[in-house]
N, C-alpha and C positions, 0 to 999 in steps of 0.2 A: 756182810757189810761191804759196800763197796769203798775204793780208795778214792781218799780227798783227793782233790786236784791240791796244790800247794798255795795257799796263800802266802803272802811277800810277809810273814812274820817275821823274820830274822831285820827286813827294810825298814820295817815300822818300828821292831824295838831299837832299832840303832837310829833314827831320825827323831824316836823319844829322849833316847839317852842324849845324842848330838847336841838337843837342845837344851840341856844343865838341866833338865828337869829331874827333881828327885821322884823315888818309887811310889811315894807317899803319894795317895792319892788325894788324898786333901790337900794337898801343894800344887796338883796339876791346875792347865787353866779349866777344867769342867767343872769343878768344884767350886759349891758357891762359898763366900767368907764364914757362913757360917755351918758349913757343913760337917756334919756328925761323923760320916761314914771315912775311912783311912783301912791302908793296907800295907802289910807290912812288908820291907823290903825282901827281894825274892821271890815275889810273888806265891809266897805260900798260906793264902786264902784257903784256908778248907771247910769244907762244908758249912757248918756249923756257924762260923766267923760270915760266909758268904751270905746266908741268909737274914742274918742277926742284920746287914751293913744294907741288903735289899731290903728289908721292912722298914728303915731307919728311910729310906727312900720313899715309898709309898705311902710309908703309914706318916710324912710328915704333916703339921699341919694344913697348911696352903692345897691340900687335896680332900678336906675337911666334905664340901661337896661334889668333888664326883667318885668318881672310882676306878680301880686299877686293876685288871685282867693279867694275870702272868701266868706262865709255865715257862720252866726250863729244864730239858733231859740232858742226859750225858749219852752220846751215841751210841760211846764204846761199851758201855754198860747197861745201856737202856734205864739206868738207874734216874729216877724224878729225881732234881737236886730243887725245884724249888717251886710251887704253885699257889697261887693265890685268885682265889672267884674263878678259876681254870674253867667251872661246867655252869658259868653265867653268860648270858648271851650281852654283847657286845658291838657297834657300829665299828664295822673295820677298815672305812674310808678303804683305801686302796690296797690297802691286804687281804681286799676279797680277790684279788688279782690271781693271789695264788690258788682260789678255787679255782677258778677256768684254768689257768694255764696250766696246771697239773694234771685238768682233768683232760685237758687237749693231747698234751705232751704225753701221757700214756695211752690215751686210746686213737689218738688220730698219729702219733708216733713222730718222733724230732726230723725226718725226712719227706713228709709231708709238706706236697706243693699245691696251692690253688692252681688251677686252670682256668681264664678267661678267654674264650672262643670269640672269633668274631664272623660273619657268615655274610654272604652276599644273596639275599634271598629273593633272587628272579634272574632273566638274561641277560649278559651281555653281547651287545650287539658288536658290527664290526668296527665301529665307529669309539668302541670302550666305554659308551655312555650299559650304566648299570640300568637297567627296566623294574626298578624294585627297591629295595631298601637295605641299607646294610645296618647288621644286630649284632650289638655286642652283648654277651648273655653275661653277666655278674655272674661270680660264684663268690659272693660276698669275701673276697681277696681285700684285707685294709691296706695290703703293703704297694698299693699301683701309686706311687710317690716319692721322690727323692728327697724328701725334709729327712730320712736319715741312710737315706746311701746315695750320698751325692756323686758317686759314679754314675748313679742312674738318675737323672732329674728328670723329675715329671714332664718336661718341652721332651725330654729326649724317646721319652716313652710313648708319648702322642708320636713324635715323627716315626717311631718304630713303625706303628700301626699304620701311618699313613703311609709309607714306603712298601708296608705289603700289599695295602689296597692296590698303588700301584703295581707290582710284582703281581698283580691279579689281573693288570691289561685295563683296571676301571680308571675312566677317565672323565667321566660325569656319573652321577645318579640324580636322577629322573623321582627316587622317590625321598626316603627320608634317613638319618642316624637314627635309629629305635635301641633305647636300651631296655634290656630285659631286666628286669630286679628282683626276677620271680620266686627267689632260692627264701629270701627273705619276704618274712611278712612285713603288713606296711602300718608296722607303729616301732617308727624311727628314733624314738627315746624312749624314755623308762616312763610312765604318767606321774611319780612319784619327785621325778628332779622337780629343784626351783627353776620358776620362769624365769627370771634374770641369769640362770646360766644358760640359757639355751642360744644364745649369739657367740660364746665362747668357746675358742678351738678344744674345749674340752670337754663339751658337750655335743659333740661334734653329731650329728644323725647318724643312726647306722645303717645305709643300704644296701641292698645286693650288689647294687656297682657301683662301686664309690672310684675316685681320682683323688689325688693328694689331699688326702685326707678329712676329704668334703669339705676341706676350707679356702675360703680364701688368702692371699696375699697383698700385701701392701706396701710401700714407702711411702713416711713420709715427710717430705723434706723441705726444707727449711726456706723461705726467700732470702736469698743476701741482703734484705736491709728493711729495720724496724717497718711493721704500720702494714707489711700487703701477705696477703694469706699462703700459708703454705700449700704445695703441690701434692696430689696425692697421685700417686703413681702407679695401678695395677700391675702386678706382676705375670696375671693372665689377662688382658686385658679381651673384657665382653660386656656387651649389654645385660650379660644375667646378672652381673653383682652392679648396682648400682650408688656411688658413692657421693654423698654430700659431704664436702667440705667446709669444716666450721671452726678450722685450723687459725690462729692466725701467729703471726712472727712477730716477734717482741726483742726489744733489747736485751732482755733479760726472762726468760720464758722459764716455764715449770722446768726441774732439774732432771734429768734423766737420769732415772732411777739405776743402781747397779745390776751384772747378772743375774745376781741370784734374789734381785726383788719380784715379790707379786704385785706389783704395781705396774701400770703403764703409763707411761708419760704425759699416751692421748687417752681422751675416754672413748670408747666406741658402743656405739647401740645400734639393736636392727629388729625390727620390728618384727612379731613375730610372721610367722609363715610368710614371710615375704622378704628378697635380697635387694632391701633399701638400710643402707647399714650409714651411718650418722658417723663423723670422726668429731670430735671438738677439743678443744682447750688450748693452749698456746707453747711456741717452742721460742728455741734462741736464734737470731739471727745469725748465717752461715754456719750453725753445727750442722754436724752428721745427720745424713738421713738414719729416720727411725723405723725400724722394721714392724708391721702388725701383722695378727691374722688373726681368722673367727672364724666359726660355723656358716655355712652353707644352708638355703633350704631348699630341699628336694636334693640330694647328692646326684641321683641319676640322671635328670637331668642335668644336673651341672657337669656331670662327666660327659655323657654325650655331646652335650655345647662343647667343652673344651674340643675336642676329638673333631666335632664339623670345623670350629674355628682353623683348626689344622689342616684339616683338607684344600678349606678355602685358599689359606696361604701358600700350600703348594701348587693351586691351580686345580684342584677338583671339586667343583660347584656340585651342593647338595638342594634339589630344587626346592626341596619339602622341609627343611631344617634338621634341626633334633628335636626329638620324642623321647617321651614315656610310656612304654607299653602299656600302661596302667592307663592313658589318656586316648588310648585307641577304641575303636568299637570291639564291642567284644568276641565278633566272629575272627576277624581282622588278627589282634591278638593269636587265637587260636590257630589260626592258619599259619602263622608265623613259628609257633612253636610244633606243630606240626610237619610243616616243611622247613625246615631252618635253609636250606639252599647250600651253598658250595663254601667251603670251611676256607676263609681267607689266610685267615693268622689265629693262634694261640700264645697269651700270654702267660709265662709261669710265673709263678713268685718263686723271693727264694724259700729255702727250704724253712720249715717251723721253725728250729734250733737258733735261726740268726732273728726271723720273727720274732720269737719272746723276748727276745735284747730290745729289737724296736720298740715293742708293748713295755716291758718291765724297767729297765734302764731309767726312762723319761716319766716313766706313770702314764703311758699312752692310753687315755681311758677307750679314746673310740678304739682302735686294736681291741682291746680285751672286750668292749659290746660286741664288735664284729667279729671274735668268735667265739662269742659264746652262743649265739646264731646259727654259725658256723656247725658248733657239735647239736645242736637242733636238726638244725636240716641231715647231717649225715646218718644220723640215729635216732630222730625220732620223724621225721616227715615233713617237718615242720622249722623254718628258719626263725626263731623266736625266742623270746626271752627265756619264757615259761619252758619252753623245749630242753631248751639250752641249761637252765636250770636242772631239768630231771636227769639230764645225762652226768651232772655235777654227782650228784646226790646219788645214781648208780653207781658212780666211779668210786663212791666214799665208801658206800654200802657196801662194792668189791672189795677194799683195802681193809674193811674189818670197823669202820667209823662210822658208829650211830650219828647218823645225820637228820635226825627226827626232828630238831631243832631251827634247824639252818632256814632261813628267811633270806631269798637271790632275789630281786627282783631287777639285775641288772649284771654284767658283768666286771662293770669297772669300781663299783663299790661307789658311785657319785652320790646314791641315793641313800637317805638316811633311816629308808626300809629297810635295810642289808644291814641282818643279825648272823653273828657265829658264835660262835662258842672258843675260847684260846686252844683247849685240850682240842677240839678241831684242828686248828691250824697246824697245833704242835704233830699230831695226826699226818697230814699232808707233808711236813717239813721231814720227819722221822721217814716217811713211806718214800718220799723221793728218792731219800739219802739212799738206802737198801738198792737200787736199782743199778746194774751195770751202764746205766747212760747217765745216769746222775753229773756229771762233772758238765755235758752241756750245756744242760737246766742251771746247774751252779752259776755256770760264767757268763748265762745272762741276766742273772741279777747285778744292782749295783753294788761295785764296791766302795766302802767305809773310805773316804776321804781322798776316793780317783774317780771316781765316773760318777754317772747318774744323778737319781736324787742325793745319793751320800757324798758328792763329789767335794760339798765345802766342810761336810760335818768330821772331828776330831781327824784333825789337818797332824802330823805329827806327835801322834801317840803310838803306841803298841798297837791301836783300834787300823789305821790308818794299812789299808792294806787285805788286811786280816778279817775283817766281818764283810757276809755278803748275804743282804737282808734288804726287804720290802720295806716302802715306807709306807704311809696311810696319812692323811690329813685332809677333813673340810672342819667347819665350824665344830669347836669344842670336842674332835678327836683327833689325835694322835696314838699311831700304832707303828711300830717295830717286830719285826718277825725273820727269822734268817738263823744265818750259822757263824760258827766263829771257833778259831781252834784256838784254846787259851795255851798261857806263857809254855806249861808244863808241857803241852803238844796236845789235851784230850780236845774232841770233838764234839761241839754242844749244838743243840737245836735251842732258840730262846722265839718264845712268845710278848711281845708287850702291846696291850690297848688300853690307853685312857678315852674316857668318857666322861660327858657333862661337866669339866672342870672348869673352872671360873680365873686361873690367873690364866697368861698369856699362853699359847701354845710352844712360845720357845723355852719356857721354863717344864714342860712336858719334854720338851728336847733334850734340855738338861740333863733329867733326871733320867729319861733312857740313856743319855751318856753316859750319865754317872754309874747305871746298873750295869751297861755292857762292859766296862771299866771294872768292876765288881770281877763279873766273870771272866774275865781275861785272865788275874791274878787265880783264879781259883784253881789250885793245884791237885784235887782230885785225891784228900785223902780226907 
């Protein structure tokens, strides 16, 4: 068994205590006014008591129609303290997350870098003009983007690349930006998402060469004064994304929503397979610009536009534009990948280990399509879902988990084709733990009421610190899955997916509050 990394439990039970709260857990604020479930002071929860207080949880009414998935083990003993519908299959919204990334992070290994090549494929004359094309070959890398290492912004990642072009003596090309997408096949979403998510940055396409995360950016901001329409302001600015504005400024405009709402202020639509993206509804006059963004379509192209765009602006004219390899004839193509020509620049990413923080942290669905293509292409030939999927399913098969059941048909869990089973997950969560790199994988999940998706949930409990666990959520599921070391010190793995339930999804939040709450107090005898 390897050793926990330390969660801040000592921080969290004294910012519980700090705030008068008593031990009773039906005193805390997670607890609804009429809740059944209480612990006694000391946290001496045992088994027995712990179960009785989780069914009192699930088995309430108000879950009358859907149903509740759980497992919970004890690490240090391996001992099941509690399962319920454990070998039923379940929609795990984004706790399918943990399939891929487990199945990455052990076989493609936490020090694992993409490589993105880029190639000047013909002569340069003496005059620096290129005779040919320069190709950036995708190796479906999601991380070529500063939305979350703002050390590295995406402007500053294009000027890398165009600074080695120069460093290459090119000073025009004569032919075109060609990006290769080749690694990836070319069915860029799952067929299974809804068509109204497919304009949103979370649906993002998955290509071989993707740039900031295949979406776009935007502000958008305000007029100083009622009656004239707001400005929309591309933050890459090109003819590929084109914006109608149907913004306008008001006295008193739609409210802007808080951070942690799904809501956005403006609506935005884009029609599909085409970057004609719609803003509308109305803001206040002189607030704050408002930040957007969506999905892209064709990422490869849009990467390579970005990348000429950059050229352009430092003075190097691309006569031919950007391209799609995929859009060339197909001898063309072939030549192309058969002579690549003179290796300009390589771009690396950083390594896997700070990747999964990107993916996991935010719920970054495209990250998790983009590799699970990724382990496709490395181990089976094939950059693809379906690929991508069997290498999952081997990975399960290795660790000793009948995975007979398991229905991928995506890696980010968007699609509500995507079946597990809890006793799976619990599976994956138990096999990571065992692993001397475990504490990696650990610290980039979120933790319970500091970062991530758990960043606002149970803000000043014992929780707050102490659990670090996947969330999961689209239409009528919620899922919890992660670790947590309760009061006593023991090490638990817990599983939770609701399905098909009928009251609101924060009241699914609740009661996973309420259970990890449960488990914290459970003292292990």
């Amino acid at each position: 068994m390897s050793t926990y990394s330390c969660f801040s439990l000592a921080a969290g039970l004294a910012a519980f205590l700090a705030g008068s709260c008593a031990v009773s857990f039906a005193q805390t604020n997670l607890a609804s006014a009429n809740s059944t479930t209480s612990v006694t002071a000391g946290g001496h929860n045992d088994k027995a008591t712990m179960v009785r207080h989780l069914d009192a949880i699930f088995n309430a009414p108000k879950w009358r129609s859907g149903r509740w998935g759980v497992m919970v083990q004890d690490l240090g003993t391996s001992e099941i303290l509690y399962q319920r519908d454990a070998d039923k299959s379940f929609m795990p919204a984004s706790n399918l997350k943990l399939y891929t990334t487990s199945a990455a992070y052990v076989t493609l290994g936490k020090d694992f870098q993409y490589e993105t090549p880029i190639y000047a494929s013909g002569n340069i004359d003496a005059d620096g003009t290129l005779h040919g094309n320069l190709v950036v070959v995708g190796s479906g890398d999601p991380s070529i983007s500063g939305r979350y290492q703002k050390e590295h912004p995406t402007t500053g990642t294009l000027a890398e690349w165009t600074a080695a072009v120069k460093a290459a003596g090119i000073k025009a090309v004569d032919g075109a930006v060609i990006g290769d997408d080749d690694v990836f096949d070319d069915s860029p979403v799952a067929g299974s998402w809804q068509l109204d998510y497919l304009q949103e940055w979370y649906a993002a396409e998955s290509t071989g060469l993707a740039i900031n995360d295949n979406c776009w950016d935007a502000l958008v901001i305000p007029a100083a004064s009622a009656g004239a329409p707001a400005t929309i302001e591309s933050l890459y600015p090109t003819p590929y994304t084109h914006f109608i504005d149907h913004v306008m400024t008001e006295a008193n405009g739609d409210p802007i929503p808080g951070p942690d709402s799904d809501e956005d202020p403006v609506n935005m639509t884009r029609e599909p397979d085409t970057n004609d993206i719609t803003l509308s509804g109305t803001v206040t006059a002189g607030s704050k610009p408002i930040a957007l963004w969506g999905s892209v379509h064709n990422g490869t192209l849009w990467s390579v536009t970005l990348f000429n765009n950059e050229l352009a602006r430092q003075g190097i004219k691309v006569s031919q534009g950007a391209k799609d390899i995929d859009d060339l004839p197909r001898n063309e193509a072939a030549a192309l990948k058969a002579n690549r020509g003179k290796l300009v620049h390589v771009h690396k990413s950083p390594p896997l280990s700070k990747i999964l923080a990107f993916l996991l942290k935010p719920s970054q669905n495209f990250y998790a399509d983009m590799l699970l293509k990724t382990l496709g292409a490395h181990y089976k030939g094939i950059g693809s879902f379906r690929r991508g999927r069997d290498v999952v399913k081997d990975y399960l098969t290795s660790a000793g988990v009948d995975a007979g059941s398991l229905s991928m048909v995506d890696g980010s869990g968007l699609s509500r084709q995507d079946l597990v089973e809890p006793r799976m997950t619990l599976a994956i969560l138990r096999n990571l733990s065992e692993r001397p790199d475990f504490a990696e994988y650990e610290n980039a999940l979120p933790i319970m009421g500091v970062d991530g998706t758990l960043r606002s949930r149970m803000k000043n409990t014992p929780a707050q610190g102490n659990v670090r666990a996947k969330t999961g959520t689209i239409n009528r599921v919620r899922s919890l899955s992660g670790y947590l070391t309760t009061i006593s010190g023991r090490h638990l793995a817990f599983v939770m997916m609701g399905n098909e339930y009928e009251p609101a999804t924060s009241q699914a939040t609740r009661a996973q509050d309420e259970a990890v709450m449960e488990m914290l107090w459970y003292s292990g005898k």
